[in-house]
N, C-alpha and C positions, 0 to 999 in steps of 0.2 A: 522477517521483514528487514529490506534494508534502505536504512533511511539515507537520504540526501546531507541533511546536517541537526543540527537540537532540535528546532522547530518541528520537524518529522520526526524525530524518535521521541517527542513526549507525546506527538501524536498518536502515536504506537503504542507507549504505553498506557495511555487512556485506553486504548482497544482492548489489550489485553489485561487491564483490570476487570474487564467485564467477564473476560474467559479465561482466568488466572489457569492456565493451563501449561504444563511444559513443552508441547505442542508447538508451543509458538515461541519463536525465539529473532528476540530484536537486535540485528548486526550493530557496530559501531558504525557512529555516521562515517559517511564517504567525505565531504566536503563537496559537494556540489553534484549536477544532476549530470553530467558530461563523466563524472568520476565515479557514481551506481554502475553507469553503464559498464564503463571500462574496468573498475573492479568485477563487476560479476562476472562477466567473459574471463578476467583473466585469474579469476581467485574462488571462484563457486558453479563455475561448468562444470567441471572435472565431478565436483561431490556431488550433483545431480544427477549426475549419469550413472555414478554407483549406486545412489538412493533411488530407485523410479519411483517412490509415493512424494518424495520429497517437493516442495512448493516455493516459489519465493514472487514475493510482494516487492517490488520496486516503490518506493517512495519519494516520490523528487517533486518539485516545483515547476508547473509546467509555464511560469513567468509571460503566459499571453501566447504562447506559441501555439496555433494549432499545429505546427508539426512535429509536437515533440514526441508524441507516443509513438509514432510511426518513425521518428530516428531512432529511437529506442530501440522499438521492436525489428529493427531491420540490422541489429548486431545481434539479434540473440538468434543463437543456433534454431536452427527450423525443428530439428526434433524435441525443442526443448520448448517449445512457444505454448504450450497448451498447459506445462505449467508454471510459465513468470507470467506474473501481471504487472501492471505499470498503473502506478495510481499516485491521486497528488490534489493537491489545488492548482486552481485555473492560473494564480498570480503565483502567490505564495501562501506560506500559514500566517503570515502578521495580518492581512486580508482578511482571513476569515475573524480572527479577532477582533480588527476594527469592523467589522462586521455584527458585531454582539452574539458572536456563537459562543464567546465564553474562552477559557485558558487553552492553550492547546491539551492538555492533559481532559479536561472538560470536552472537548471539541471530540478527540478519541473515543472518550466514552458514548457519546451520542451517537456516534458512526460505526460502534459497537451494538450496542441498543438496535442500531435500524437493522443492521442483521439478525438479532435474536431476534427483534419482530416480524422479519421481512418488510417493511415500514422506509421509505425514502424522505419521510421529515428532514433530517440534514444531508444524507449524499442527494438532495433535491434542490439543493442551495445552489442560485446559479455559481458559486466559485466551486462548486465542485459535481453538481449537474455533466461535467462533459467526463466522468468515470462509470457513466451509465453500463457503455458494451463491455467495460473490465471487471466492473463487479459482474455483473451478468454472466461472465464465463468464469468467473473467482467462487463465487457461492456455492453453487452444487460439490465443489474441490471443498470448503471450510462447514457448511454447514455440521457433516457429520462431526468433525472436531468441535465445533463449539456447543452443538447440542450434549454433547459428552463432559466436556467442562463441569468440575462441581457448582 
C-alpha cells in the first residue's frame, strides 16, 4: 500500500491489523496524491515487472475530484493496470472522521472487517462509496491473502 500522506497510512494500518500478515506492506507516505502517482511510475514499475504476483493499493485523497482516478490510472503503464488500484476517500480522511467512523486506525479496521465479511457497511459510506469498481477488481487479487492470514 502506498499511501498519500499520515492520514492514509494509519488508515492502512488499521487494515492490516485485521490481516497482520507480511503480505502486505505499507510504503512511506508520498506527500500528496500527484506525488503516489509520480513515485510509483518512477520508483515501483520496474519491481512489478520483475514480481508479476506482486500488487499495489494507491492510497490518495480524491479531494471532490471525480477525475482523479481516471488521472491516475492514465500514467500507470497499461500492462500493469490489473494490478494497481486506486482507492481513497471522496474528500479526504479528516471527512470521514468528522463523519463519526471513528480514528483512522479505527476507520482501517472497519474497511478490513468489510473484506473478511464481504460486508459494504463502511466502503458504503458515501465518502467512500465511489471505490466500489476498485475494490471490485482489488478483491478476488487479496481475498486469498487475507483468508490465509492468521
Amino acid at each position: 500500500m502506498f499511501p498519500e500522506d499520515d492520514a492514509n497510512r494509519q488508515v492502512a494500518n488499521g487494515f492490516v491489523l485485521v490481516f497482520p500478515t507480511r503480505q502486505i506492506q505499507i510504503l512511506p507516505e508520498a506527500g500528496g496524491w500527484a506525488q503516489v502517482r509520480d513515485r510509483f511510475i518512477s520508483s515501483h514499475v520496474s519491481g512489478m515487472e520483475m514480481h508479476p504476483d506482486r500488487l499495489m493499493v494507491l492510497l490518495i485523497d480524491f479531494d471532490g475530484n471525480a477525475h482523479r482516478l481516471r488521472d491516475v490510472q492514465a500514467r500507470i503503464p497499461e500492462n500493469l493496470r490489473h494490478r494497481v488500484f486506486v482507492l481513497g476517500a471522496w474528500t479526504e480522511p479528516e471527512a470521514l472522521r468528522q463523519a463519526g467512523l471513528g480514528s483512522y486506525e479505527t476507520i482501517g479496521r472497519a474497511l478490513g472487517e468489510d473484506c473478511l465479511r464481504e460486508s459494504n457497511t463502511t466502503w458504503g459510506h458515501e465518502l467512500l462509496r465511489h471505490n466500489a469498481d476498485e475494490l471490485e477488481r482489488l478483491l478476488p487479487h487479496i481475498r486469498p491473502i487475507l483468508s490465509s492470514a492468521p
